[in-house]
C-alpha positions as CSV (number, residue, x, y, z in Angstrom):
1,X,0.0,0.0,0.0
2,X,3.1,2.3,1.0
3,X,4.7,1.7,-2.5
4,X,1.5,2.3,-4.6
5,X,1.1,6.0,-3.2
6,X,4.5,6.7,-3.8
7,X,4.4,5.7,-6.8
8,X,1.0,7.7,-7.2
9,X,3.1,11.1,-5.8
10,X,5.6,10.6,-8.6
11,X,3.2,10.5,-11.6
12,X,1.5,13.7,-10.4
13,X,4.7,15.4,-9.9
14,X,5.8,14.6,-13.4
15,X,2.2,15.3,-14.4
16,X,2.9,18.9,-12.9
17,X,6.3,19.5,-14.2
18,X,5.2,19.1,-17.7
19,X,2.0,21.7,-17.5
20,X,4.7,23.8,-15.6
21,X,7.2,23.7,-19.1
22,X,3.8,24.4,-21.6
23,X,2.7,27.5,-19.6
24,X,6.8,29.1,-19.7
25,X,6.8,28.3,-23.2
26,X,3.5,30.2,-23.4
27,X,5.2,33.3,-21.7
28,X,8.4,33.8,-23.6
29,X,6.6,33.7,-26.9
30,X,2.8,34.2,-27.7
31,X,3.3,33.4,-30.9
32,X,4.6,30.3,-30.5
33,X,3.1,27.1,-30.4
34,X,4.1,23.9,-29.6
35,X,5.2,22.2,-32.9
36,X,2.2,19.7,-32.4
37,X,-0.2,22.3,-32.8
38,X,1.2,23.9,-36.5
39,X,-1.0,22.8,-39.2
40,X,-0.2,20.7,-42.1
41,X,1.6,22.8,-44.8
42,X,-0.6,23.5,-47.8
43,X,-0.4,22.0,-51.3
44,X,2.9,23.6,-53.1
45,X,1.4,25.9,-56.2
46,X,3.3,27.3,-58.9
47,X,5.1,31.2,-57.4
48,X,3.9,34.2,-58.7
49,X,6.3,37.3,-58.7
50,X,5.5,39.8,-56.7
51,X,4.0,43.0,-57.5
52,X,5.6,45.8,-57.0
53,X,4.5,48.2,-53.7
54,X,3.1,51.1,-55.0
55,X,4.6,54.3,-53.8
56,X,3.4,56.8,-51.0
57,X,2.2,59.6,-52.3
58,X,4.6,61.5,-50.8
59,X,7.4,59.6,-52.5
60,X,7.0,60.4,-56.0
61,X,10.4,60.6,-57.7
62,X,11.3,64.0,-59.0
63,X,8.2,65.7,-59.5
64,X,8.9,69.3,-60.0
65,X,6.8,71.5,-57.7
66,X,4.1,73.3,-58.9
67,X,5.3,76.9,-59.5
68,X,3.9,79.7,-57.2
69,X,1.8,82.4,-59.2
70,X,1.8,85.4,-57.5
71,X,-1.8,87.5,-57.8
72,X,-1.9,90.2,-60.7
73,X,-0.7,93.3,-58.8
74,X,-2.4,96.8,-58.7
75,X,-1.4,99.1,-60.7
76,X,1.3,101.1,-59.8
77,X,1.0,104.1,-62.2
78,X,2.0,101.9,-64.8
79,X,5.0,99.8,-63.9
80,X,4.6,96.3,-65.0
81,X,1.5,97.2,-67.2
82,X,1.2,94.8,-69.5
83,X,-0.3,97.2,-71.9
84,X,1.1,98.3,-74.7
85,X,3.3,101.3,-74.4
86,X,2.5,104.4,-75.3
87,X,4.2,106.0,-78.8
88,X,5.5,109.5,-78.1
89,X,4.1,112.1,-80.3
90,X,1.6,109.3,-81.9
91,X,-0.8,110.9,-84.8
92,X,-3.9,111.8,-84.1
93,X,-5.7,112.0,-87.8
94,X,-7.8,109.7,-88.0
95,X,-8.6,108.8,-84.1
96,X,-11.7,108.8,-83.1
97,X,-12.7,109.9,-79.7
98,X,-15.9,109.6,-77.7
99,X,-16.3,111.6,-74.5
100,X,-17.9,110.6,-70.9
101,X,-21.1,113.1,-72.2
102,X,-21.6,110.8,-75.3
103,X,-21.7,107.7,-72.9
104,X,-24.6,106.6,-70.8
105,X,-24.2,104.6,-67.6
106,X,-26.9,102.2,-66.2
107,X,-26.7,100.4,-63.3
108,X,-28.6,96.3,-62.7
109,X,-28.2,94.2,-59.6
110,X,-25.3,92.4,-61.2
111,X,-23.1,94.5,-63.8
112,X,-22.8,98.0,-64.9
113,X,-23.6,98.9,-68.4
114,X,-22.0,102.0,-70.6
115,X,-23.7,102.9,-73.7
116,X,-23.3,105.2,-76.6
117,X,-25.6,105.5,-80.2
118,X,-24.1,108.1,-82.2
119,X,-20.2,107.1,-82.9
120,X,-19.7,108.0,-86.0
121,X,-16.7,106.8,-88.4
122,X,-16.4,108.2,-91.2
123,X,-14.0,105.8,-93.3
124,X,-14.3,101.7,-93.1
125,X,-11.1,100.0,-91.5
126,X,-9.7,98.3,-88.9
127,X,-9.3,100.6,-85.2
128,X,-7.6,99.9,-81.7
129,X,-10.2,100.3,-79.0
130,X,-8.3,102.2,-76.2
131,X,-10.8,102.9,-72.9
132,X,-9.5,105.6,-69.9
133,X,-11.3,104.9,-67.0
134,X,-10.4,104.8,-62.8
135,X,-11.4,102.3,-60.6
136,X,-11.3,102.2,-56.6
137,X,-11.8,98.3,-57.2
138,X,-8.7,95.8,-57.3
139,X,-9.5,94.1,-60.3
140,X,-12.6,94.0,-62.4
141,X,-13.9,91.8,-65.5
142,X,-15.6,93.8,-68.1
143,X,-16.2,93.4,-71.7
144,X,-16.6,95.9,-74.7
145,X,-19.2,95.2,-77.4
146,X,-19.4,96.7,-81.0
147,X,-21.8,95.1,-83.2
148,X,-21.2,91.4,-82.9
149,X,-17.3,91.9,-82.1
150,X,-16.8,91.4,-78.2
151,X,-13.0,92.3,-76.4
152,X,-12.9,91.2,-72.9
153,X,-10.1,92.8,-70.5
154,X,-9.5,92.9,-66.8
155,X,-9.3,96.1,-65.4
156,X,-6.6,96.5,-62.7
157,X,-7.0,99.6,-59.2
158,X,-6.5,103.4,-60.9
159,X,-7.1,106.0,-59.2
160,X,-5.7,108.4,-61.7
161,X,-7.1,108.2,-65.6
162,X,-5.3,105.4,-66.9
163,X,-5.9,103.5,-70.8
164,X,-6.5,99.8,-71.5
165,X,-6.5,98.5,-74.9
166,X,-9.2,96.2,-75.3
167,X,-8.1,95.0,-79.0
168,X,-9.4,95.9,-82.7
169,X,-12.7,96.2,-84.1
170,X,-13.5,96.4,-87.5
171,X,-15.5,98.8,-89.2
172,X,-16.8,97.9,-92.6
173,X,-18.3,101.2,-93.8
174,X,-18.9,104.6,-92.9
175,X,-21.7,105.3,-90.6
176,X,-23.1,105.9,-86.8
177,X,-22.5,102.7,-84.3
178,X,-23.9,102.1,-81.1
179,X,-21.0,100.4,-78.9
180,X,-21.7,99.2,-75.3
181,X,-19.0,98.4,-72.0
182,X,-20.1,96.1,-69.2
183,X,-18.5,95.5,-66.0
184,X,-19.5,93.4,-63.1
185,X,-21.4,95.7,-60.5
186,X,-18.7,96.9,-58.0
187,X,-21.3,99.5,-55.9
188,X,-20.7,103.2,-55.8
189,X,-18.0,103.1,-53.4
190,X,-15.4,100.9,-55.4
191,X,-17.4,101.5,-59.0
192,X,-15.8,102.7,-62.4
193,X,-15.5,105.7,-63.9
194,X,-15.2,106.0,-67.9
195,X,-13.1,109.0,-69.2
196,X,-12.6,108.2,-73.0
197,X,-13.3,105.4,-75.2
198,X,-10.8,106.1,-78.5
199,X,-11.0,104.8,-81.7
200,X,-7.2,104.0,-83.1
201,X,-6.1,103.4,-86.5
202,X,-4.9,100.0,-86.8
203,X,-3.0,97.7,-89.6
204,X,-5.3,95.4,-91.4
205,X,-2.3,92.9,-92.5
206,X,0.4,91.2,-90.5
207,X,3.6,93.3,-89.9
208,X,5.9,93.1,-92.8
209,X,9.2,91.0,-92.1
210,X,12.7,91.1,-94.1
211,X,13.4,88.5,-96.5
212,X,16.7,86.0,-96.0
213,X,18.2,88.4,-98.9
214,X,18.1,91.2,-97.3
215,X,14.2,92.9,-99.1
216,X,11.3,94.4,-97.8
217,X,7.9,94.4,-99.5
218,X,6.0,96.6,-97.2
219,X,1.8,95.8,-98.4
220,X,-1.1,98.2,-98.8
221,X,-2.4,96.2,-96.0
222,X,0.1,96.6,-93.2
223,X,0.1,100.1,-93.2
224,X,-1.6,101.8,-90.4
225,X,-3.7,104.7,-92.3
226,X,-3.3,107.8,-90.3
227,X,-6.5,109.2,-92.5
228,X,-9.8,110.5,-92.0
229,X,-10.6,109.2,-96.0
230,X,-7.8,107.6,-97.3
231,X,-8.0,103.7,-96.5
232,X,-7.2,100.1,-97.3
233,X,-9.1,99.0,-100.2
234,X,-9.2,94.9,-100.0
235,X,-11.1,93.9,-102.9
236,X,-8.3,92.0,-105.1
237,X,-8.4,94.0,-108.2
238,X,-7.3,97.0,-105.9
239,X,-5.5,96.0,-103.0
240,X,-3.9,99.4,-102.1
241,X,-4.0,102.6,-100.1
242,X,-7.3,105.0,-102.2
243,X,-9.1,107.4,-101.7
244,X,-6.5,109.9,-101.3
245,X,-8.4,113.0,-101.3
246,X,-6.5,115.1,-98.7
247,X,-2.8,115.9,-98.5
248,X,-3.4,115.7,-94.5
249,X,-4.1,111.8,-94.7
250,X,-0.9,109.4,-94.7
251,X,0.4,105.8,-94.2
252,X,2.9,104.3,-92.1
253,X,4.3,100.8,-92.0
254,X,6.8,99.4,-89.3
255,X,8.8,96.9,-89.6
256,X,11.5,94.7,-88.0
257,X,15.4,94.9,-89.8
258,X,17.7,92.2,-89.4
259,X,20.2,93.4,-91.8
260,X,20.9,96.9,-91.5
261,X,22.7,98.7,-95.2
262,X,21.3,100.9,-97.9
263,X,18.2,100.7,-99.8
264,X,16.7,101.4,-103.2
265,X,12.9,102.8,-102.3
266,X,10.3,101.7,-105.3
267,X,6.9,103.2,-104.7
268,X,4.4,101.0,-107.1
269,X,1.3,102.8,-107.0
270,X,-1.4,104.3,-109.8
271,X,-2.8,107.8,-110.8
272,X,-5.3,108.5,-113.1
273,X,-5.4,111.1,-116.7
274,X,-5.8,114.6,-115.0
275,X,-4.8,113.9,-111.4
276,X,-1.1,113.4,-112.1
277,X,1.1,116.4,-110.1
278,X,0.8,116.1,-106.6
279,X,4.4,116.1,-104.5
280,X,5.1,113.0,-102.5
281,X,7.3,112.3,-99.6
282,X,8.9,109.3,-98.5
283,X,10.5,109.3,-94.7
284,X,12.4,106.9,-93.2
285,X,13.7,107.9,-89.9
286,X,15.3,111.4,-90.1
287,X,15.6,110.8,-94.1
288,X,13.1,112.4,-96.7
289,X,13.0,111.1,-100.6
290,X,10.3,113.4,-102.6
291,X,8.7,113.0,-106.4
292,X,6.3,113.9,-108.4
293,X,2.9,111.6,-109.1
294,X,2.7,111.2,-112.8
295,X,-0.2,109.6,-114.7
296,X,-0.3,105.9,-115.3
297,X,-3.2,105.9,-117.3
298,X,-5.8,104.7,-114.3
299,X,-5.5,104.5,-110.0
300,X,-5.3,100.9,-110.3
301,X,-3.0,100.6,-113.4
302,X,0.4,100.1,-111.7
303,X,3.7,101.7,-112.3
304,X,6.9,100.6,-110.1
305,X,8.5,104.1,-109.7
306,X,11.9,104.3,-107.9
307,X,12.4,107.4,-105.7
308,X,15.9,107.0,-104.6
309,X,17.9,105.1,-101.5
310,X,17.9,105.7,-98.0
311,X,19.9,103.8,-95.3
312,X,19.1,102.0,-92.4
313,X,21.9,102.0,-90.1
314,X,21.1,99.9,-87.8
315,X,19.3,96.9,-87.0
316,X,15.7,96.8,-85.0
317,X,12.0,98.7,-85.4
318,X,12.3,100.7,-88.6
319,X,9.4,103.3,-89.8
320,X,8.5,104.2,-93.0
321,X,6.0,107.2,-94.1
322,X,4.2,108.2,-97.1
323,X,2.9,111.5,-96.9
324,X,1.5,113.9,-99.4
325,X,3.1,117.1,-99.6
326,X,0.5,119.0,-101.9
327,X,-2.7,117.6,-103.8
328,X,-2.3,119.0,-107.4
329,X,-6.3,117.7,-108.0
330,X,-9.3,115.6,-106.8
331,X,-7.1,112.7,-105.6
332,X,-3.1,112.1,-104.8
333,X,-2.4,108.8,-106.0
334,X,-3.3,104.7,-105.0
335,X,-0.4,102.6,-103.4
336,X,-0.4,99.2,-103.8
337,X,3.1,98.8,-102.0
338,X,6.6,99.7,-101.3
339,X,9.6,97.7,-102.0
340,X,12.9,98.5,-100.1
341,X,15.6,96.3,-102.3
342,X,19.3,96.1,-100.7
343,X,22.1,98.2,-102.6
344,X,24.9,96.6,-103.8
């Protein structure tokens, strides 16, 4: 009986010892199980590659940063305008101006309107619209209407009269034109004042450029007309400067040189029986070439007529002029175009 409870004590003790080594395993390693536990490894299947981690967002290789636009800034009496700038001693034949009594304001919940009826033009052609306003406002969309021709333009803080050039219109006869400006309503404490609306000559063609050998052709159509008559004719058969009635009227072209030197000046233009006698000039720059109209038989029967050289000393904007000295009869002359062929 003695023996069979010792024997009894031992197989608990051993009984205890091994519940005693599960639980430490336990402790040092939740994760662990005894290796009876693991399940049976799976079937073996064929190994894919792995796909590639995509990328944190913040990680993107060598994406340069979006650059930092700074906000349009208020005028500063016109430093860093992006207007156009101002010619000294430009013309004024020709301009047309409209004055703050010959405009009408009305005011809706939501824009401000700026009417006139009775422009008048009296030539067809192709004009700058230039408008001189102030405006307490920072900034201010607006848009000028003539006929069906919109120009859009964002005004910028003035408190003094300053221009904006809204773009060309183009007038296709002579006559009286309602034109209309409209703002976005700003109130009367920040609102918009208009000072001038002006009408500006502008070229109908694209500027003339200088050929690789050294020529200029300087077209009818480039010219800006500096004219209350005279004007660009387009219709093919004519193609020129006409209706040169006054000696006051004149053309000017401008033009980029590349290659400065001297020039033979070739005036190809028309004059018809009984009109022939009227004294030309030619300018370019401080230079003056004159001669005398002669009849080709008809304004649009074409004579090339050289008038004599000038030289353009150096390279960059170049100007030339045609102006009439004296009108011997009912019309000057047509030009149809200028050539400037290199000397030499």
């Amino acid at each position: 009986m003695a023996a069979l409870t010792t024997m009894k004590r031992h197989a608990f003790l051993s009984a205890a010892g091994a519940l005693a080594l599960i639980i430490s395993l336990n402790s040092c390693g939740k994760s662990e199980q005894p290796a009876a536990a693991k399940p049976a490894a799976p079937e073996p299947v064929a190994e894919k590659p792995a796909a590639a981690p995509a990328p944190a967002p913040a990680a993107e290789p060598d994406k340069p940063k979006e650059p930092v636009i700074a906000a349009a800034p208020v005028d500063l009496n016109g430093f860093g305008s992006d207007e156009p700038a101002e010619r000294e001693g430009e013309p004024e034949r020709g301009v047309i101006i409209v004055e703050p009594k010959d405009i009408k304001q009305m005011s809706a919940q939501h824009w401000e309107q700026f009417d006139c009826t009775n422009f008048t033009a009296k030539r067809w052609g192709r004009y700058e619209v230039r408008v001189t306003y102030t405006l307490k406002h920072a900034t201010l969309g607006s848009q000028f209407r003539f006929g069906q021709q919109p120009l859009k333009k964002t005004l910028t803080a003035s408190h003094q009269p300053k221009r904006a050039v809204y773009g060309t219109v183009y007038i296709d006869k002579p006559g009286t034109y309602p034109f209309a400006l409209f703002a976005a309503a700003t109130g009367a404490e920040a609102g918009l004042a208009i000072h001038q609306v002006a009408f500006v000559p502008a070229p109908e063609g694209p500027a003339p450029e200088q050929a690789a050998d050294g020529s200029v052709v300087l077209e009818a159509g480039s010219a800006t007309t500096w004219s209350e008559n005279m004007r660009y004719e387009p219709k093919p058969e004519k193609n020129c400067l006409g209706f040169w009635t006054s000696e006051d009227d004149f053309a000017e072209w401008d033009f980029d040189v590349v290659k400065p030197g001297r020039y033979k000046v070739t005036v190809v233009h028309g004059c018809g029986t009984g009109n022939e006698g009227s004294e030309v000039a030619v300018k370019v720059g401080e230079q003056e070439l004159k001669f005398t109209v002669k009849d080709t038989g008809g304004f649009q029967k074409w004579s090339e007529l050289p008038v004599g050289e000038v030289e353009i000393k150096s390279a960059g904007k170049t100007r030339l002029v045609i102006d009439p000295v004296t009108k011997a009869k009912s019309a000057v002359l047509d030009v149809r175009k200028v050539l400037l062929t290199p000397v030499g």
